[in-house]
C-alpha positions in Angstrom: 211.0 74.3 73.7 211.8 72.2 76.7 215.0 70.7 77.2 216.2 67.2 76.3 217.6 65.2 78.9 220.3 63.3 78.5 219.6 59.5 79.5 223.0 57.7 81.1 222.8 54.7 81.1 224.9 53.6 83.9 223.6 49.5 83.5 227.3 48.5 82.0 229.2 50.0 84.9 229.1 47.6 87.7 230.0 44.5 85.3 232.8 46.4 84.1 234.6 47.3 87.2 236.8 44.2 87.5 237.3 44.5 84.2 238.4 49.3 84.0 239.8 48.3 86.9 242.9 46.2 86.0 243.3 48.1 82.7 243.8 51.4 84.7 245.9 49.5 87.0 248.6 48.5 84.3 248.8 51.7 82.7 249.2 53.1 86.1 251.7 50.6 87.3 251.9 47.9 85.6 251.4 44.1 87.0 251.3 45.0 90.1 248.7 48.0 88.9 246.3 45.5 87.1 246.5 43.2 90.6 245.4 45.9 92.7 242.8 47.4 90.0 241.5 43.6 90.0 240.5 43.8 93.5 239.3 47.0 94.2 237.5 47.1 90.9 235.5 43.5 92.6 235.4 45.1 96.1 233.7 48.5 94.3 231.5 46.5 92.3 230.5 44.4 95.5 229.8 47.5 97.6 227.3 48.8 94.5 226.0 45.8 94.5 224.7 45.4 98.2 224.4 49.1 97.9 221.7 49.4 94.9 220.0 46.4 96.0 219.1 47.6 99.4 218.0 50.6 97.7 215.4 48.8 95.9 214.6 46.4 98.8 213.7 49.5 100.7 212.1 51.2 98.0 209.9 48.0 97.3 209.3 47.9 100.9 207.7 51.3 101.4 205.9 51.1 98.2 204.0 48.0 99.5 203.7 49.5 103.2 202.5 52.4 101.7 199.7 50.1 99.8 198.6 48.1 102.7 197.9 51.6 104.8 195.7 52.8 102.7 193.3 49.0 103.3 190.5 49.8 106.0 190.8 48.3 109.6 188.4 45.7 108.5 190.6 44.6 105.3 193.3 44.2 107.5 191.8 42.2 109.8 191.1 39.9 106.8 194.2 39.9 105.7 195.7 39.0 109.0 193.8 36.2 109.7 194.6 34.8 106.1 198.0 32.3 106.6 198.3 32.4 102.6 198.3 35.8 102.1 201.9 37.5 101.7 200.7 41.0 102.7 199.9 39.4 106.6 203.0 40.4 108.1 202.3 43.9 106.8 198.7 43.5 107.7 199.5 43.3 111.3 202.4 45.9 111.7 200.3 48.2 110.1 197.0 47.2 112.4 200.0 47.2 115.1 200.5 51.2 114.2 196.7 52.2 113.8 196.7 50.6 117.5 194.5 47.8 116.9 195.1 44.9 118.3 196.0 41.9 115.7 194.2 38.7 115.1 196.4 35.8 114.2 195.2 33.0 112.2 193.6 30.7 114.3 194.5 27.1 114.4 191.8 26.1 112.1 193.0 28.2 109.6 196.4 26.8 109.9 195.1 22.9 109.3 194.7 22.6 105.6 198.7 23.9 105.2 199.7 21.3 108.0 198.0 18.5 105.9 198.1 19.3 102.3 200.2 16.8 99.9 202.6 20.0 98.9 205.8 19.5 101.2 206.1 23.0 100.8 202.6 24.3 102.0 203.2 22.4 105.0 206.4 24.1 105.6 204.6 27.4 105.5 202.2 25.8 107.6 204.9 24.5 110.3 206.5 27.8 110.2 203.1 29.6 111.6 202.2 27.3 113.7 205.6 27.8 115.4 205.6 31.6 115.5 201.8 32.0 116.6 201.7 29.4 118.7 205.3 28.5 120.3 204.0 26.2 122.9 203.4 24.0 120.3 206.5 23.9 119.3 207.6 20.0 118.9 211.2 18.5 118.4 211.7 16.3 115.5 208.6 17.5 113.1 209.6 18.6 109.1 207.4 19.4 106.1 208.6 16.4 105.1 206.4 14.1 107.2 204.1 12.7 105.1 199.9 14.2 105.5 198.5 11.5 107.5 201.5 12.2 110.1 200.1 15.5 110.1 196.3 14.9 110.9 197.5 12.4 113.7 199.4 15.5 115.0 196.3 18.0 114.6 194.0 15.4 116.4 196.3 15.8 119.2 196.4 19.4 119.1 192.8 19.6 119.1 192.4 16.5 121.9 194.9 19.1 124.1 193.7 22.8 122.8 190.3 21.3 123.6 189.7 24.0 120.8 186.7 22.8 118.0 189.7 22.0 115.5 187.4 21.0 111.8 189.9 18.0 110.7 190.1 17.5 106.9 188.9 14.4 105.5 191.7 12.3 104.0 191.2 12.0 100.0 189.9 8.7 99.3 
C-alpha cells in the first residue's frame, strides 16, 4: 500500500505574518514585543512575497522558453516578423541562440498598429517602431495622436525610407 502524503497547505501563512507576528511579540515582551513582531512579521511577509513571485516569474519564463525552442527555424521566423505576437521577443532570442540571424518586423508590418482607432494598439505600434527602428525616433509623438496624424506621419516615413510603404485606406 503506498503511502499517503500529507498535503500542507502553507496558502494562510504569508497573510498571517503581521498578524503571529505581533501576537508572539506580546507574549514575548509585551507592547514593545507586539511592535517589533508587527514589523518583522510585514518585512517576512514582504521578503516571501517578492521571493515566491520571482519563483514563478522564472518558472513561467522557462516553461514558455522551453515551448518556443521546440518551433522550427521557419516558425520562428514567422513569429518574429509578427508585431502582434507575444512570443516575438522569445522568437528572436531563441533564433538569436540557434545562430540565425533575426528578421524584424518590417515597417509595413508595423503600419496598421500606427494607424488603428485603438490608442493602445498604436502604443504597441510606437513602441516597435522605436526599438526596431531608432532613427525614427521623433520628439513629441504619443498613442494618443489621433489615426490620421498617424498616416500623415507614415507618408513621411515612406516619402524618406523611399521603402514601398502599402498605406491603409482611411475608413469612409
Amino acid at each position: 500500500m503506498a503511502k499517503k502524503r500529507i498535503n500542507f497547505n502553507l496558502a494562510w501563512l504569508p497573510p498571517a505574518m503581521p498578524v503571529v507576528g505581533p501576537i508572539i511579540g506580546w507574549v514575548i515582551a509585551g507592547w514593545l514585543g507586539a511592535l517589533v513582531g508587527l514589523l518583522s512579521g510585514c518585512v517576512a511577509w514582504l521578503v516571501l512575497w517578492v521571493a515566491l513571485t520571482f519563483y514563478f516569474i522564472r518558472l513561467s519564463l522557462k516553461r514558455q522558453r522551453q515551448r518556443v525552442g521546440k518551433l522550427s527555424t521557419e516558425e520562428l521566423c514567422q513569429i518574429a516578423t509578427n508585431p502582434t505576437s507575444r512570443d516575438m521577443g522569445l522568437a528572436i532570442m531563441e533564433l538569436d541562440r540557434r545562430g540565425v540571424e533575426a528578421p524584424l518586423p518590417s515597417l509595413e508590418s508595423l503600419i496598421d498598429l500606427l494607424s488603428s482607432e485603438d490608442s493602445n494598439r498604436r502604443g504597441l505600434g510606437m513602441s516597435m517602431l522605436f526599438a526596431l527602428y531608432p532613427s525614427v525616433n521623433q520628439t513629441g509623438w504619443s498613442n494618443t495622436d489621433p489615426p490620421e496624424v498617424w498616416r500623415e506621419r507614415i507618408a513621411c516615413l515612406h516619402k524618406e525610407s523611399h521603402e514601398p510603404l502599402q498605406l491603409p485606406h482611411p475608413p469612409g
